[in-house]
N, C-alpha and C positions, 0 to 999 in steps of 0.2 A: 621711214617707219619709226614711231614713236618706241623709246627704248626704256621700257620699264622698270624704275630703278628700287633698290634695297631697300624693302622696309616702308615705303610707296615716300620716298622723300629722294629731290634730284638733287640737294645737296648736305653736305652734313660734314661741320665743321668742329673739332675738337682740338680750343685752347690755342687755334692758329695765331702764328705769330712769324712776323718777318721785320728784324732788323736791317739799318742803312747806317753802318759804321755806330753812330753814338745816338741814332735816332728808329727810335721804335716804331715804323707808319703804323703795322697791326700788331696788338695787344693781347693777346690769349682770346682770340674768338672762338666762343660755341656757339651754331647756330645748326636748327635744321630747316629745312625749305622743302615743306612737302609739293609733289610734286602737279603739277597741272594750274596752279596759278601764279598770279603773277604780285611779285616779291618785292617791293620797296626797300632801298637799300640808303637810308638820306643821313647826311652827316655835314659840316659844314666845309667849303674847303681846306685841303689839308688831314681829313681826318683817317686817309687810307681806303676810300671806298675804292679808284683804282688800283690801288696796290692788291686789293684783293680780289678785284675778279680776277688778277693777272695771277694770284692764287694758285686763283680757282682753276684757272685754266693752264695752269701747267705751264707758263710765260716766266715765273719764278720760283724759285725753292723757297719755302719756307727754313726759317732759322729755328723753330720748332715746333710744336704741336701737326696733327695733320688734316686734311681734306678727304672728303668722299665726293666725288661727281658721278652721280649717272650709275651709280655702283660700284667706281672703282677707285682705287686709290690715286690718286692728282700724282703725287710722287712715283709710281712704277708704270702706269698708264695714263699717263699723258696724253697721249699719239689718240689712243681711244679715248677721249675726253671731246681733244680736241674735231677729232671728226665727226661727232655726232655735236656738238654747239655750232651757234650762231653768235657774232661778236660784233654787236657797233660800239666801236669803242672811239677815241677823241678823233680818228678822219673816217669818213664815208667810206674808204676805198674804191672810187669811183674814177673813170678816163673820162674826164670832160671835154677831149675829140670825138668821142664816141659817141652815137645814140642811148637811145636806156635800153633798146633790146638788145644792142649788140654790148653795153656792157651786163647784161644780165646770161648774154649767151656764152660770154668769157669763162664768168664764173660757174655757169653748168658745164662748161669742158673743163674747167681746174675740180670741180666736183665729180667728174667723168658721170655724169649722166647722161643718159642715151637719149639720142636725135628728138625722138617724138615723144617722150617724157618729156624734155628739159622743153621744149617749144610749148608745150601745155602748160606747162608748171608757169615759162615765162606771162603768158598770156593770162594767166588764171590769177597771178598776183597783177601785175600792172591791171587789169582790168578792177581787180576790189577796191585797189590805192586809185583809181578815176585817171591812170596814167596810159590806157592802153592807144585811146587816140591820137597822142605824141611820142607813140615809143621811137617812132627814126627819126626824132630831134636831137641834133647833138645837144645835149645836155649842159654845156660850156653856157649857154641864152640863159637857161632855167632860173629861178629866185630858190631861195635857201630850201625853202619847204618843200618845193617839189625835188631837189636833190635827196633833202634828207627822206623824203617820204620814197626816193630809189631806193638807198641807202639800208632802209628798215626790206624792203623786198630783196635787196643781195644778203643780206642776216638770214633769211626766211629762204631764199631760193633751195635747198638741199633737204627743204623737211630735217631742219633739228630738231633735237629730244630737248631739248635746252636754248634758250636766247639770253645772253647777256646787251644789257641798253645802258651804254652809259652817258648819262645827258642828252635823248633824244632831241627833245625839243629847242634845246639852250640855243642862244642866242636867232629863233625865231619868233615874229612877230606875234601877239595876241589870237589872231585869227589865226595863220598857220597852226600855230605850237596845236590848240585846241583843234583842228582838223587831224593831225598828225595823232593828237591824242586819242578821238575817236576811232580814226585806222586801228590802231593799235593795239582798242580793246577788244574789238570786232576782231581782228587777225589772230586771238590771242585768245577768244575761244573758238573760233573756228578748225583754229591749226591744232589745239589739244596741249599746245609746248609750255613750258615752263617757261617763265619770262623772271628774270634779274633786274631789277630796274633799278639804277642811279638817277636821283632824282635834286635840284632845289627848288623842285613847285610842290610844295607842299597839300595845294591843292589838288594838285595832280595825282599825288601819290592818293589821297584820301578817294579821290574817284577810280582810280583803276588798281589800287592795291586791296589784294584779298588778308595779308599781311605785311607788315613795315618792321623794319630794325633800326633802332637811329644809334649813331657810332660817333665819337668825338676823342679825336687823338688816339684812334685805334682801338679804341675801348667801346664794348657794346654795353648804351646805358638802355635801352628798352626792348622789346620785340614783344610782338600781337597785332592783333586784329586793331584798323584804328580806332573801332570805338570802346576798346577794351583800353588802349593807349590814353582816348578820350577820359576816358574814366577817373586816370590819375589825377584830373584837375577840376579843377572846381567850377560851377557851371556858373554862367554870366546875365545879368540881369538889367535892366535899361526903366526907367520909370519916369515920366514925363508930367508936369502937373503944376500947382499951384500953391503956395502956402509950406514948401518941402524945407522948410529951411531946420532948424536947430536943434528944435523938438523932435522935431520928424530921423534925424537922424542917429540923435542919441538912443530914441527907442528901439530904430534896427539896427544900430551897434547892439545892444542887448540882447537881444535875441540869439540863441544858441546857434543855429542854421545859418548866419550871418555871418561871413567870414570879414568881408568888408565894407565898407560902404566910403563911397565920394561923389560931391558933387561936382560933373564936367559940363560945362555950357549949361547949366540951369536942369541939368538932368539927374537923375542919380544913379550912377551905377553901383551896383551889387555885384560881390563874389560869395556864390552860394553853394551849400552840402548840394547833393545832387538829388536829395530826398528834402528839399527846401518845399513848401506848400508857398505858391506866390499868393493864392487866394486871401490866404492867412497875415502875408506881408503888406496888401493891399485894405486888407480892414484894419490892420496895426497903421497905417499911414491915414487912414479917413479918421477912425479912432484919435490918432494924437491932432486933429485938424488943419492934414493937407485935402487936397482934390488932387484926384489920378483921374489924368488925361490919356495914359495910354500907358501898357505897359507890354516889355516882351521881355522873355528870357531865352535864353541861344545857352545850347552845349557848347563844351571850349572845343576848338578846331584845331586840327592835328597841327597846327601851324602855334597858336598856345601851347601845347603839351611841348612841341621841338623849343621852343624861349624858353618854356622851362628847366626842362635838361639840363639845356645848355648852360641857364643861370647855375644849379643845383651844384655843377662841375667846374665852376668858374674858383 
């Protein structure tokens, strides 16, 4: 049963901070994490993202500032934190002697779920993740994806209020990771839970995050929605043609909206205001006498705004 937290936000962080002798992994985090979606948490390694679910979830004390989970305090209720989340955190917790049902059955008796719930429950996830056909496979045969995509159904088997992910998909293949990713978004509004997600696919994050934090050295440098994050940078422009050279670039250096201009492989790339008129860029180039052959312009991707940060902080 999904557990309605404070305020409708499942988590809510003020100024958290946990020292490691002379090393700071988290820095006075504030964040809130309203509740019912799922929460991009990206930082490079190194920057405390698990230090902080381990936070979150009551695994370590904070050396000061505090947590909220689920409505309670991380430091007095812990015990009730941790029994309503779900944790894939750096191993699967998986018996690779085992099949997938009978490790999924394990975990409904350490859950103490009753007989004919928990055998539904089992059958009703391994059937969504496309795993119910091989559930009496010992699992030891399996390829990464399909463990990890067990892995994500032992997180889920208890119906938590909360899932923490950290690095689901890491070190799977292109085609898994993206299967894995897909489960995930489907599982995540079907289930109603609140999903944590540690992430370095940035694309990833931008397809199944409803909001992103990016964090470096334990310091949160951003949070919002990603095209709110998007926003902070300057949108990109591509112009292919003929005649581009000299002329053609001095007059969109000029131009107020024009943050930059170069030519890469005989093309010209633009970094432009986000209220740039390309229409207007492209008669300013026929104008000084080139010919456009093709032109597009692309918003910067959450993957831009994280190099930036990170530059800003460097």
């Amino acid at each position: 049963m999904t557990i309605s937290s404070r305020n409708g936000y499942a988590i809510r962080t003020d100024h958290l901070t946990r020292d490691f002798g002379t090393l700071r992994a988290v820095d006075g985090l504030s964040i809130d994490v309203p509740s019912g979606i799922v929460f991009g948490f990206l930082g490079p390694n190194g920057s405390g993202k698990t230090t902080t679910i381990r936070l979150l979830l009551g695994l370590l004390e904070a050396t000061s500032g505090r947590a909220e989970v689920l409505g309670r305090d991380v430091a007095r209720d812990a015990a009730f934190v941790r029994e309503r989340a779900g944790a894939l955190l750096e191993h699967p917790g998986l018996y690779e002697r085992l099949s997938a049902e009978d490790n999924l059955d394990f975990y409904g008796r350490v859950w103490q779920m009753p007989g004919a719930a928990r055998r539904a429950r089992i059958k009703e996830l391994l059937s969504h993740l496309g795993l119910w056909d091989r559930r009496t496979e010992q699992i030891g045969k399996w390829s990464r994806g399909m463990k990890q995509k067990l892995a994500v159904a032992r997180t889920l088997l208890h119906r938590p209020s909360l899932v923490f992910l950290d690095e689901p998909t890491a070190g799977l293949d292109p085609v898994a990771a993206a299967a894995l990713r897909d489960d995930l978004a489907r599982l995540a509004a079907r289930e109603g839970a609140t999903v944590f997600l540690t992430t370095h696919n940035l694309g990833e994050a931008e397809k199944l995050c409803a909001q992103v934090a990016v964090i470096r050295q334990g310091r949160l440098l951003a949070v919002g929605h990603p095209d709110q994050l998007r926003a902070r940078s300057s949108a990109r422009a591509e112009i292919a043609g003929r005649n581009l050279g000299d002329a053609v670039v001095t007059a969109l250096r000029a131009r107020p909206e024009v943050k930059a201009v170069e030519m890469v492989n005989g093309r010209l790339q633009l970094e432009l205001d986000d209220n740039a008129d390309m229409a207007a860029l492209v008669s300013l180039i026929v104008s000084t006498g080139g010919l456009v052959e093709e032109a597009r312009r692309d918003k910067a991707s959450l993957e831009d705004v994280f190099l930036t940060l990170m530059e800003e902080e460097q």
